[in-house]
C-alpha positions as CSV (number, residue, x, y, z in Angstrom):
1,X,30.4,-4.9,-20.4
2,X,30.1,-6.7,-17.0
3,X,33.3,-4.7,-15.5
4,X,31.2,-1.6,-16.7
5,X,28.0,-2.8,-15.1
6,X,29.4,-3.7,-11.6
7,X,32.1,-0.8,-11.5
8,X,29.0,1.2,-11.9
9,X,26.5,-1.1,-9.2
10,X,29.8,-0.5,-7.0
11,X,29.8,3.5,-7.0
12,X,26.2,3.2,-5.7
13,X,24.4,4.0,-9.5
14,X,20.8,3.1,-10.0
15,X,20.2,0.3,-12.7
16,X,19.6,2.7,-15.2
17,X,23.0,4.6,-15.2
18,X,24.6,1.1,-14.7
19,X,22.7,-0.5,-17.8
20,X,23.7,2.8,-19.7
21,X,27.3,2.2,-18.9
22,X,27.5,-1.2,-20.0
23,X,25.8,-0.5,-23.0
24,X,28.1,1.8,-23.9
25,X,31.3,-0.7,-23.3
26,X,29.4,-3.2,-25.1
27,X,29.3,-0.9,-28.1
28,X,32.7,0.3,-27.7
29,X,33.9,-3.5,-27.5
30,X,32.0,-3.9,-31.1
31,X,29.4,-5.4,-29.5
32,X,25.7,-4.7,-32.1
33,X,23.4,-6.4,-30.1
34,X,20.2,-4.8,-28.8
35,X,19.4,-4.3,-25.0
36,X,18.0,-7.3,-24.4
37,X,21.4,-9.2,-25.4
38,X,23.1,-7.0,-23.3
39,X,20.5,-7.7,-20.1
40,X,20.2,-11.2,-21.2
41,X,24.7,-10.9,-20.5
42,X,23.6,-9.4,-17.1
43,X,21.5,-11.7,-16.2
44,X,23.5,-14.8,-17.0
45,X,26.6,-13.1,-15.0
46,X,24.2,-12.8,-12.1
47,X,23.1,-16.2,-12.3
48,X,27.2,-17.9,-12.9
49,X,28.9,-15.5,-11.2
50,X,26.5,-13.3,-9.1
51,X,29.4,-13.0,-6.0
52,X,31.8,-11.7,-8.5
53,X,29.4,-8.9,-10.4
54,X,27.6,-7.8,-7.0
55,X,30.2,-8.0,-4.4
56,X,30.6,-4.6,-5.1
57,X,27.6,-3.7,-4.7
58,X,26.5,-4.8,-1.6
59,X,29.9,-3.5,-0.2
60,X,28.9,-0.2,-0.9
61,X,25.5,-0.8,0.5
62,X,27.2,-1.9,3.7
63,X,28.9,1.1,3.8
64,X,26.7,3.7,3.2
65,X,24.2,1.6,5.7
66,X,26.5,2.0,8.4
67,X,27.2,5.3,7.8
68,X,23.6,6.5,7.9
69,X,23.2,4.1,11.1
70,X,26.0,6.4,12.5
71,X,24.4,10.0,11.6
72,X,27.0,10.0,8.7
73,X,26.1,11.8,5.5
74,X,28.4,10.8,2.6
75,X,26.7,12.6,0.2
C-alpha cells in the first residue's frame, strides 16, 4: 500500500489518484480496513519514514520545475 502510494506521488499524480491506488493494493493485499486506516498507514509512513515515501516525489517536482524554468513542456 505505501509502494502503491509513492510509486504513484512519484509519476507526478494528485492525492486523489495516489490514495485510489493504494487503496486498491491494500485491498488486493487483504487488507479490509476503511480509508481512514489506510490514511492513518500514510500518515504514519510520512511521519517514520517521510524521506523514503516522498523522495520520489519531490524528485519529480525538481524535474518538472526545472524543466518549466527552461521553456520545457513535458506534458
Amino acid at each position: 500500500m505505501g509502494q502503491a502510494y509513492r510509486d504513484a506521488a512519484g509519476r507526478g499524480l494528485d492525492t486523489v489518484e495516489c490514495l485510489n491506488l493504494a487503496r486498491a493494493a491494500y485491498r488486493a493485499a487483504g487488507g479490509a480496513g476503511g480509508d481512514e486506516t489506510i490514511t492513518g498507514m500514510i500518515a504514519s509512513l510520512s511521519v517514520e519514514r517521510g524521506e523514503w515515501l516522498w523522495g520520489p516525489m519531490d524528485e519529480w517536482w525538481a524535474r518538472n520545475v526545472e524543466a518549466r524554468v527552461n521553456g520545457v513542456d513535458l506534458g
